[in-house]
Backbone bond lengths (Angstrom), bond angles and torsions (degrees), N, CA, C in turn:
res aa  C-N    CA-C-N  psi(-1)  N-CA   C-N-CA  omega(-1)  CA-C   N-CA-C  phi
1 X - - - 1.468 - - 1.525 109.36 -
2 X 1.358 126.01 135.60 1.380 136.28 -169.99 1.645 89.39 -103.93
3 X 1.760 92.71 124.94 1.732 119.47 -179.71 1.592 86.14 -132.95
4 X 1.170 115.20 104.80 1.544 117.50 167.93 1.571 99.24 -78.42
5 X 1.332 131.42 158.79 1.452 144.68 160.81 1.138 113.50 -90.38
6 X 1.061 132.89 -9.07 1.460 126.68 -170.61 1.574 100.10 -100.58
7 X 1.156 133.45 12.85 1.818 139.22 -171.71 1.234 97.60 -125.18
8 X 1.265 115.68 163.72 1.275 134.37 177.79 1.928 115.88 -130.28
9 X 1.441 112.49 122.42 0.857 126.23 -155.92 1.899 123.62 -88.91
10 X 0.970 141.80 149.05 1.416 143.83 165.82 1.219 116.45 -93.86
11 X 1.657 123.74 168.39 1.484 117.37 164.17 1.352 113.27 -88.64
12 X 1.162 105.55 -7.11 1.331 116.69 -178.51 2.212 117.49 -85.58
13 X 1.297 90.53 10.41 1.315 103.35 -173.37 1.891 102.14 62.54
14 X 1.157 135.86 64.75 1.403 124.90 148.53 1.491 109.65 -133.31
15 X 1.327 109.29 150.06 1.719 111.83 -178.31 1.424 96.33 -110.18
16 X 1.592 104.05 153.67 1.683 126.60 166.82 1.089 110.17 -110.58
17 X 1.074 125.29 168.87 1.804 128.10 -177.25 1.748 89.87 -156.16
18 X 1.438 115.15 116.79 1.138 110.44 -168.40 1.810 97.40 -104.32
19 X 1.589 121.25 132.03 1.514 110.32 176.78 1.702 111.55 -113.58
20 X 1.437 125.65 165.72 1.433 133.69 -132.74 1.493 77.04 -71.26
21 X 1.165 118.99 -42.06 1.376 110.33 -148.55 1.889 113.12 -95.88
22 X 1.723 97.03 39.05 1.649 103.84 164.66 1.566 116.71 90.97
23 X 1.430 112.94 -29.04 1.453 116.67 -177.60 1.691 98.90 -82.92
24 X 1.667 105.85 176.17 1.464 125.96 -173.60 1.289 115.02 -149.55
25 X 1.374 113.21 111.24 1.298 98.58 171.77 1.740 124.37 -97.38
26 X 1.429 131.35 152.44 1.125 142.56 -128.09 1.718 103.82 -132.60
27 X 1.314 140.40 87.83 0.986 123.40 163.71 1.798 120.48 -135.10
28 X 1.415 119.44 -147.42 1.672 113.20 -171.56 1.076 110.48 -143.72
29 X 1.369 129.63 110.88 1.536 174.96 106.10 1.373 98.99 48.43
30 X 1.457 122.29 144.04 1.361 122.10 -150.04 1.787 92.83 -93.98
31 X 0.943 119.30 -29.18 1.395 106.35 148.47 1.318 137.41 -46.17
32 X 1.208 110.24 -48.73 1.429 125.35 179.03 1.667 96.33 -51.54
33 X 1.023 106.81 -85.77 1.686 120.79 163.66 1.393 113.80 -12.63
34 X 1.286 123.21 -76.87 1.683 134.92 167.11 1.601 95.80 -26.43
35 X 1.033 120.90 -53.47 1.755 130.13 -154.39 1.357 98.71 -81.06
36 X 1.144 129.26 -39.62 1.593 121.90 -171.75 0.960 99.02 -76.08
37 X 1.791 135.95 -51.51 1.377 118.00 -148.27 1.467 116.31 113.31
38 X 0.895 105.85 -165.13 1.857 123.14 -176.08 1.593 92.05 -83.81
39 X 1.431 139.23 139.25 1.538 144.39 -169.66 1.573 103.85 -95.97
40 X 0.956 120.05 140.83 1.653 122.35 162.13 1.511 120.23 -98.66
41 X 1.486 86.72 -47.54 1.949 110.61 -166.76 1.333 115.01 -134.41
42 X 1.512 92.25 117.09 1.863 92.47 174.68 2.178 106.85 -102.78
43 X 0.767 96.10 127.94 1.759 101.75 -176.83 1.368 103.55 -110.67
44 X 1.586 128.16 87.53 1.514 143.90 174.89 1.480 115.20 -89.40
45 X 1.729 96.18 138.14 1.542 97.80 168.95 1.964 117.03 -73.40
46 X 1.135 82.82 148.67 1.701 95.19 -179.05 1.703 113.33 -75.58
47 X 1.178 105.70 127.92 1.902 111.83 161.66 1.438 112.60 -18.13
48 X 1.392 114.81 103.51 0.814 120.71 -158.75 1.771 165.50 81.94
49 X 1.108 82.20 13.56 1.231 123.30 175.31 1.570 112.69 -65.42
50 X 1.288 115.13 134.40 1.716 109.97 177.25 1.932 105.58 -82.19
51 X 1.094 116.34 159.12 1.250 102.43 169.38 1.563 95.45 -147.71
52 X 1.734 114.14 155.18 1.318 127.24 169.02 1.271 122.91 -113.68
53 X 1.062 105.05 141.88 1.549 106.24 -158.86 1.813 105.28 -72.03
54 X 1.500 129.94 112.24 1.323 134.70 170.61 1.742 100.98 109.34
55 X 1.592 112.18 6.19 1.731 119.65 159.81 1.124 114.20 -98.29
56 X 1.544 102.08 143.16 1.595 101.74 178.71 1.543 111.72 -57.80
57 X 1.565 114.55 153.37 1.508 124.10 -175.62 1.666 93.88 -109.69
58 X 1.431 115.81 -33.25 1.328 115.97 -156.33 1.417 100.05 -158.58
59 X 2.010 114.38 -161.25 1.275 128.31 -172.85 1.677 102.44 -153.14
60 X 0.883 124.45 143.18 1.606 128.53 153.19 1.311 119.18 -116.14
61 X 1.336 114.17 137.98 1.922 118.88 -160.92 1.456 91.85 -117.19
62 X 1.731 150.80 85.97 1.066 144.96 129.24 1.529 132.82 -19.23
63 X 1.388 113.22 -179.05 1.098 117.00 -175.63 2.060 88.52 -95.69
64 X 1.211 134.78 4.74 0.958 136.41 -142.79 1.786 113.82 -140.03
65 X 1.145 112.36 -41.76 1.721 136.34 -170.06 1.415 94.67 161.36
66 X 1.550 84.68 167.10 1.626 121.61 -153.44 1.403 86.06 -111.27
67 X 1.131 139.54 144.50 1.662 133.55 159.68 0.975 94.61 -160.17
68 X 1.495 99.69 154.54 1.593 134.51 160.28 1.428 140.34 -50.16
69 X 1.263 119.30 106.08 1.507 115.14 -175.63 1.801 96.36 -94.17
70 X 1.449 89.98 145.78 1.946 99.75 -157.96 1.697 92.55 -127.67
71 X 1.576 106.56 127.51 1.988 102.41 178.23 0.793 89.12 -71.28
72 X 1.429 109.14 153.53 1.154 156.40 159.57 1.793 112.28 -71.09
73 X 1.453 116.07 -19.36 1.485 92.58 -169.36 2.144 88.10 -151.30
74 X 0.629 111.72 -175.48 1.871 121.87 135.56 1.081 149.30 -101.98
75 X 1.136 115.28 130.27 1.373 130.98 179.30 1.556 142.76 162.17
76 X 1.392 134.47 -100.60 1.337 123.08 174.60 1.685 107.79 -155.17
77 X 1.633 121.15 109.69 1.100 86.46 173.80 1.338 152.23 -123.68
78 X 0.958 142.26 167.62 1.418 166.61 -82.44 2.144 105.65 -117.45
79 X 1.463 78.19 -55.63 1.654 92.32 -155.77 1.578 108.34 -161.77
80 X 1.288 142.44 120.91 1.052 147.90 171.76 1.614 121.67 -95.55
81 X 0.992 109.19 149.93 1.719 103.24 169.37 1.454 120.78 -68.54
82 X 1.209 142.33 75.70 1.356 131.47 -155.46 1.522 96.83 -73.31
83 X 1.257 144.43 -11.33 1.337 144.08 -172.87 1.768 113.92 -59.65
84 X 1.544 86.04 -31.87 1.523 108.48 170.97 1.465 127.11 -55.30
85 X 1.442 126.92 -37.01 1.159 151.14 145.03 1.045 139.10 -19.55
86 X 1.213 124.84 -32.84 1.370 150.03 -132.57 2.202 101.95 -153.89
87 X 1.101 82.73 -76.96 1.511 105.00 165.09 1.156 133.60 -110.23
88 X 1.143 135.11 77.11 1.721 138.83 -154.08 1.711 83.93 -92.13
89 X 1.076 139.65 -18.96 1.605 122.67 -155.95 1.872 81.99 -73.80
90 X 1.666 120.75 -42.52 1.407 103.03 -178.40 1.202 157.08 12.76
91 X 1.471 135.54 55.46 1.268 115.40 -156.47 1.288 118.41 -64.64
92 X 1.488 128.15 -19.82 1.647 104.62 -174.01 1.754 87.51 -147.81
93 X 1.492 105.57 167.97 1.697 105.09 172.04 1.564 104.09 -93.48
94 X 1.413 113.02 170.16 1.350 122.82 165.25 1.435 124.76 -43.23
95 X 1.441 123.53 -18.70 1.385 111.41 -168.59 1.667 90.48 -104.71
96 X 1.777 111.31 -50.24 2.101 100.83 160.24 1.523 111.61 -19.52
97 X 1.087 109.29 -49.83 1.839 115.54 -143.92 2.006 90.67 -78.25
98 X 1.022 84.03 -57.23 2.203 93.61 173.20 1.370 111.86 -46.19
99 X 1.877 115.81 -54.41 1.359 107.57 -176.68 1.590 106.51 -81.92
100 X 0.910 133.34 7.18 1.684 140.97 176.89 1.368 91.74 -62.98
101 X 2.129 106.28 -68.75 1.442 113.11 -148.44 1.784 92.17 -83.37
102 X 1.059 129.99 -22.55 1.576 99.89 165.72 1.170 119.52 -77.50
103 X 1.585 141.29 -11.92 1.185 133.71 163.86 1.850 130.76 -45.18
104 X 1.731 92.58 -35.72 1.485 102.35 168.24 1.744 109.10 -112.21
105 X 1.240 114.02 43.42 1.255 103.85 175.80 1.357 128.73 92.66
106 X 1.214 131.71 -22.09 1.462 146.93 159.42 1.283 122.43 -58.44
107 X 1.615 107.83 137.29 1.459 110.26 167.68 2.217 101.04 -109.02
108 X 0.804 96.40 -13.43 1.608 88.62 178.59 1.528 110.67 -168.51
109 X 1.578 114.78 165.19 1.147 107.56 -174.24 1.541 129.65 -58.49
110 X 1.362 103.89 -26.16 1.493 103.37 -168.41 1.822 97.53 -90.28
111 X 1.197 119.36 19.48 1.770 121.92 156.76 1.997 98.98 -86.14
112 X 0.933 102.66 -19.17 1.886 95.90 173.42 1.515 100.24 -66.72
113 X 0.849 110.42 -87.77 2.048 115.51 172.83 1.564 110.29 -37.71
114 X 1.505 124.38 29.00 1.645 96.06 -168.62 1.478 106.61 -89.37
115 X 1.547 119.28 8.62 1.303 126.03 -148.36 1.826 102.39 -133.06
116 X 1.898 102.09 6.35 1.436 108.38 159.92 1.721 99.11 -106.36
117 X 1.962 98.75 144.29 1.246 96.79 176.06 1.724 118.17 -62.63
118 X 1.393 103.45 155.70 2.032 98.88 172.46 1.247 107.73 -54.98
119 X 1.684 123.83 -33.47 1.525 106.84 -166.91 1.536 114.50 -92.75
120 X 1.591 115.19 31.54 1.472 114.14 172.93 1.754 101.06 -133.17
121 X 1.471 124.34 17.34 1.068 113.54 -176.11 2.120 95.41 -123.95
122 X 1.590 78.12 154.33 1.236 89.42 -158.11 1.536 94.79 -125.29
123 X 1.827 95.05 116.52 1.739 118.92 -162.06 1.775 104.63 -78.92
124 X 1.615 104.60 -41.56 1.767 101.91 176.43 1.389 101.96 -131.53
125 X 1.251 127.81 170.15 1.334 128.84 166.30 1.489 113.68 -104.02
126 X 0.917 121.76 136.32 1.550 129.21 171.41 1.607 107.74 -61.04
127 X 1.338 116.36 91.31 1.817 101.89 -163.73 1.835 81.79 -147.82
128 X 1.030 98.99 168.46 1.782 117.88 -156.77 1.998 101.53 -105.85
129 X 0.929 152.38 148.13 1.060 133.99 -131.95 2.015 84.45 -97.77
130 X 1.079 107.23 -179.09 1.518 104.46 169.09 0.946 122.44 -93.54
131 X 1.269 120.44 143.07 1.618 137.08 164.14 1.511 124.67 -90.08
132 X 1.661 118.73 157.65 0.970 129.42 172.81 1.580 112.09 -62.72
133 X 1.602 101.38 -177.98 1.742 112.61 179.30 1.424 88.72 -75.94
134 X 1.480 130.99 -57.52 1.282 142.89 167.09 1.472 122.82 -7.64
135 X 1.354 112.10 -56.86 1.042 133.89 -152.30 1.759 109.18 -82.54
136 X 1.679 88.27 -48.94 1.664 112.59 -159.73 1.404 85.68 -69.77
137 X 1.185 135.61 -61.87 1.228 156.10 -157.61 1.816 108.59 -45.59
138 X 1.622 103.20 -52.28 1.139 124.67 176.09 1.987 113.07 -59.29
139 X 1.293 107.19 -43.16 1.557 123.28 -176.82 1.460 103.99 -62.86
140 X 1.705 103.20 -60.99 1.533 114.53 173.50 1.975 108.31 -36.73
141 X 0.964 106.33 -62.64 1.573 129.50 -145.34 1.989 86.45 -80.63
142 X 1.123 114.05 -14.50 2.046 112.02 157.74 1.391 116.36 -87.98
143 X 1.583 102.94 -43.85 1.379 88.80 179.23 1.423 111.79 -95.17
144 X 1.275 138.70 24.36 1.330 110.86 141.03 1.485 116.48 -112.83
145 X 1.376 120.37 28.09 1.674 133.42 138.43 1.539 110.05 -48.38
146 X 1.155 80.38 -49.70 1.916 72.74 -166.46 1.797 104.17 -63.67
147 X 1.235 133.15 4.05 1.287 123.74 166.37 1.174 133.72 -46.53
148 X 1.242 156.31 144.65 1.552 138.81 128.56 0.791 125.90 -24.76
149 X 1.410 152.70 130.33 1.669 150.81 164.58 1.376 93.71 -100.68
150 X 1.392 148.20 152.31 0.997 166.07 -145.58 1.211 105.66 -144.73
151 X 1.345 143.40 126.76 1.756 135.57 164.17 1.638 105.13 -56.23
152 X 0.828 120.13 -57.35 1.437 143.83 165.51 1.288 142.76 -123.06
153 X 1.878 109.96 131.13 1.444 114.87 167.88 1.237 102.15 -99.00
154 X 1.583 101.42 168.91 1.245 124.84 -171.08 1.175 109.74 -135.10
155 X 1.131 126.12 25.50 1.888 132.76 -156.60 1.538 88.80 -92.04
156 X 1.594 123.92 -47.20 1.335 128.22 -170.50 1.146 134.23 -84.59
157 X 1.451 108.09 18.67 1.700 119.78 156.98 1.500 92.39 65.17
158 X 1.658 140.63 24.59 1.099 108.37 154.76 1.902 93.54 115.09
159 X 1.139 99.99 -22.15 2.003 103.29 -159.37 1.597 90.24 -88.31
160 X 1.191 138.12 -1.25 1.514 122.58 179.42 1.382 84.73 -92.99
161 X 1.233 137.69 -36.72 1.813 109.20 172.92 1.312 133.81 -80.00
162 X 1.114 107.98 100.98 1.775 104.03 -163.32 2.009 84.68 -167.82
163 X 1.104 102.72 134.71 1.634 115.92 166.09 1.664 106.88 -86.16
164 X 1.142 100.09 138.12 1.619 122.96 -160.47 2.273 95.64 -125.09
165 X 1.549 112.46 96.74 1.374 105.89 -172.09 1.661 98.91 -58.57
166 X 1.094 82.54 154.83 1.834 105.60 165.28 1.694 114.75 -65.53
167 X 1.123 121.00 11.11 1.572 113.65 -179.51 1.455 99.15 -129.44
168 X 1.530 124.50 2.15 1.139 122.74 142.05 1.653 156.17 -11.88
169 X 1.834 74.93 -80.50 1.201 96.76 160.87 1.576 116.15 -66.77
170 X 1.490 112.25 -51.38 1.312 113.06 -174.30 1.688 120.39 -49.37
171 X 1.276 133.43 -26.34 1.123 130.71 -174.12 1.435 97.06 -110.13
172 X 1.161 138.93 -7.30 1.589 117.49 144.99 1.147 127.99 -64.57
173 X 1.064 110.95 -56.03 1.295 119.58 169.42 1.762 133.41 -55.78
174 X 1.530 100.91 19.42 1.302 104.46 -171.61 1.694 99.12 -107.46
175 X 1.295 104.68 134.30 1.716 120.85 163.32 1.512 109.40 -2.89
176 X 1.111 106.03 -68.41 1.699 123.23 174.54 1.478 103.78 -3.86
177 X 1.223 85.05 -84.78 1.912 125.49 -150.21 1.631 96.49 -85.08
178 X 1.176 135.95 26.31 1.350 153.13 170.36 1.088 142.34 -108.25
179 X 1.455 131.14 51.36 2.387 122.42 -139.36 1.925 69.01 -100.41
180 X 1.697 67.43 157.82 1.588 116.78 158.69 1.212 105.48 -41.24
181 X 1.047 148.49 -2.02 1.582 144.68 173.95 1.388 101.20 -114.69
182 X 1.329 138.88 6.31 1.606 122.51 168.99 1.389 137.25 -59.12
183 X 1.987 89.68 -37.83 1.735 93.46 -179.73 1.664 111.21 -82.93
184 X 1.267 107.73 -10.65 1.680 108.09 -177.31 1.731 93.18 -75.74
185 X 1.260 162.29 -30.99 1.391 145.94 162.27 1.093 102.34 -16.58
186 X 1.123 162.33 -90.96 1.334 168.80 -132.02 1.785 103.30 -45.19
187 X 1.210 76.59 -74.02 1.923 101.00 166.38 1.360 104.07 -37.36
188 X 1.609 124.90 -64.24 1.349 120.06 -155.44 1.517 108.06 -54.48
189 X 1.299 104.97 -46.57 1.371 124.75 165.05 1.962 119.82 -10.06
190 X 1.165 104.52 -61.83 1.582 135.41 -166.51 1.486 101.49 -77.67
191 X 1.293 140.34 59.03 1.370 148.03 -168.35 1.187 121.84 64.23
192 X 1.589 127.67 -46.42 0.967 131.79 -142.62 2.227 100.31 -52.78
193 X 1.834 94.61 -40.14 1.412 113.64 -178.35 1.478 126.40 -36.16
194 X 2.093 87.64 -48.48 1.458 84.67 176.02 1.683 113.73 -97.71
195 X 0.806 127.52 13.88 1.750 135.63 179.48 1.827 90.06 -74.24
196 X 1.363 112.19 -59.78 1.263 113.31 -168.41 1.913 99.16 -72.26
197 X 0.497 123.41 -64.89 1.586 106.09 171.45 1.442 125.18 -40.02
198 X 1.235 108.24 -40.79 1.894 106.47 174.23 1.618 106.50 -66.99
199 X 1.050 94.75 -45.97 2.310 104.05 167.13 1.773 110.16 -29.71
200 X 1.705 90.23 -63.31 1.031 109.21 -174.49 1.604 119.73 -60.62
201 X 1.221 107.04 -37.39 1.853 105.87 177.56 1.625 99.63 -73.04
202 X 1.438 110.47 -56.71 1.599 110.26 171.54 1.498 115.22 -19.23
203 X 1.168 100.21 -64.07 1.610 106.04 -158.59 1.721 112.48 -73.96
204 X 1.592 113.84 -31.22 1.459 122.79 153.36 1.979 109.25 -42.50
205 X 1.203 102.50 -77.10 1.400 128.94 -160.92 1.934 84.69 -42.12
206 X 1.497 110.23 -57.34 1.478 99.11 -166.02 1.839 115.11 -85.87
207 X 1.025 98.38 8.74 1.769 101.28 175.55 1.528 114.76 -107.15
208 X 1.844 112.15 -32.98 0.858 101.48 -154.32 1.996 129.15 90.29
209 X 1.078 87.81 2.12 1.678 91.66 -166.86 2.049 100.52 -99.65
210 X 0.933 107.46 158.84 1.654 122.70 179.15 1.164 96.78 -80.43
211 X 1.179 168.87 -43.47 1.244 159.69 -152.87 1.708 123.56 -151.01
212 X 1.040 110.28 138.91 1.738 110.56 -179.17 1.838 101.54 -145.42
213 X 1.646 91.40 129.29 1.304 96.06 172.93 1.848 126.06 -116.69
214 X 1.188 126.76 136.12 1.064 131.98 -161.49 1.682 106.68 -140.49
215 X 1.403 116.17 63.92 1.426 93.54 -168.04 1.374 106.81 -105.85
216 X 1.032 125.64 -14.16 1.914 123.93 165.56 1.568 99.17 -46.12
217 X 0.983 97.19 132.56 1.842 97.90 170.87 1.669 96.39 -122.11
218 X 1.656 125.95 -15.23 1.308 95.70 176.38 1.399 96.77 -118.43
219 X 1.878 91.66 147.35 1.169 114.03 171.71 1.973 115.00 -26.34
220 X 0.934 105.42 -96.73 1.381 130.29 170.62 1.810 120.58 2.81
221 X 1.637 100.28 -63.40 1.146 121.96 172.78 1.400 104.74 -73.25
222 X 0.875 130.58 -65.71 1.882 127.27 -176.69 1.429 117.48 -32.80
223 X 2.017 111.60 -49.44 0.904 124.65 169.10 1.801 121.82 -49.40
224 X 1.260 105.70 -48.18 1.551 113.61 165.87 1.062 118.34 -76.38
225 X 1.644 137.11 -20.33 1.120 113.54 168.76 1.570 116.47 -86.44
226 X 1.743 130.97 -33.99 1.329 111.19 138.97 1.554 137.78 -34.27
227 X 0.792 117.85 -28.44 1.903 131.08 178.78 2.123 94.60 -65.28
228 X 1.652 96.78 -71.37 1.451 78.66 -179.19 1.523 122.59 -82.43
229 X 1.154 131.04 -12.92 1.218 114.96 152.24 1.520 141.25 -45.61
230 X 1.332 109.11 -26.14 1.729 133.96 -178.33 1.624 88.84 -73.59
231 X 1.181 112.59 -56.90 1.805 125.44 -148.57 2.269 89.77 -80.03
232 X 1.062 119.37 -39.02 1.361 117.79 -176.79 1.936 104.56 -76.18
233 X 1.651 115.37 -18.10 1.095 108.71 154.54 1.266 129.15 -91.40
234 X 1.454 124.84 16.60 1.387 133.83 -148.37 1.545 125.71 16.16
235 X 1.209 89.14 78.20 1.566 103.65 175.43 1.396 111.06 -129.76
236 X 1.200 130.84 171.30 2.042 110.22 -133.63 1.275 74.17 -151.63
237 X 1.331 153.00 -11.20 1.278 145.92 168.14 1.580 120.96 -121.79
238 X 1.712 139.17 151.51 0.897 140.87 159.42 1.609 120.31 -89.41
């Protein structure tokens, strides 16, 4: 995580950058950032605007929560990032991005590449202009016309014929029958599934025992749920 020293910090996660000549600039801490997520919505005060120091100035709308960006100081301000507007995912503005590349020596981007030859860099891409959701959707939806449709598969041994009642769905799909661990499946999917199963034969194979269970898959939580399990047996160490 990047903590520059030269800024000054809030509890509220926002940094100031104070310059000689009285102004401040105002933004949110790479934590802060880390914590929201991917950005949707940036909500900026307008030119001119009064601001109080520890009132909200603005809002950010994540993929996650909406929260409050809080000044840092008082006064009136000046100039906003309008880049934000448009593109809030942004990580830095044009003049960040300039003092970045003189920090390591750069005057512009194409001094990063100065050390690929010209005849392996590639100035435009040969690419077709972009299309809408509309559009793509429409292209997709011809070329897989041209498919075969089949009257029948046979891949399913017989199990795609079977009537499935209509209240099925309805009582799966109820709140109930739904924990906080549903959307992480996906995940389990991606090794983590079989790591805990190879654990699990491991720990058979070396005990001798019929069964081994391992169903925490994240670190984090396992750790806390051993923690209070120790403490509900009163035991003072892990």
């Amino acid at each position: 995580m990047n903590t520059p020293e030269h800024l000054r910090y809030t509890k509220s996660h926002e940094w100031v950058l104070f310059a000689d000549d009285g102004t401040a600039k105002v933004g949110l801490t790479d934590h802060a950032q880390e914590a929201l997520g991917d950005l949707v919505f940036v909500n900026l005060p307008e030119v001119g605007d009064a601001l109080t120091c520890g009132e909200a100035l603005g809002d950010v709308e994540s993929v996650k929560a909406v929260s409050d960006v809080f000044s840092p100081v008082t006064g009136t301000v000046k100039a906003v990032n309008e880049a934000l507007l448009d593109a809030p995912y942004l990580p830095s503005t044009a003049e960040e991005r300039q003092s970045m590349l003189e920090a390591i020596g750069c005057q512009s981007m194409e001094d990063l590449y100065a050390q690929v030859p010209p005849e392996m860099r590639v100035e435009k891409l040969d690419l077709p202009e972009g299309k809408s959701e509309l559009e793509v959707r429409r292209i997709l939806e011809g070329l897989a016309a041209e498919n075969t449709v089949f009257p029948a598969v046979f891949r399913g041994a017989g199990a795609y014929r079977h009537y499935i009642p209509a209240i099925v769905k309805s009582v799966t799909s109820k709140e109930t029958f739904v924990t906080a661990y549903t959307p992480y499946q996906a995940e389990l999917s991606q090794g983590v599934l079989q790591s805990i199963f190879e654990y699990q034969t491991m720990i058979c194979a070396l005990t001798g025992m019929d069964a081994s269970n391992a169903s925490l898959y994240d670190g984090a939580s396992a750790a806390a749920e051993a923690v209070a399990m120790c403490r509900d047996r009163k035991r003072s160490t892990v």
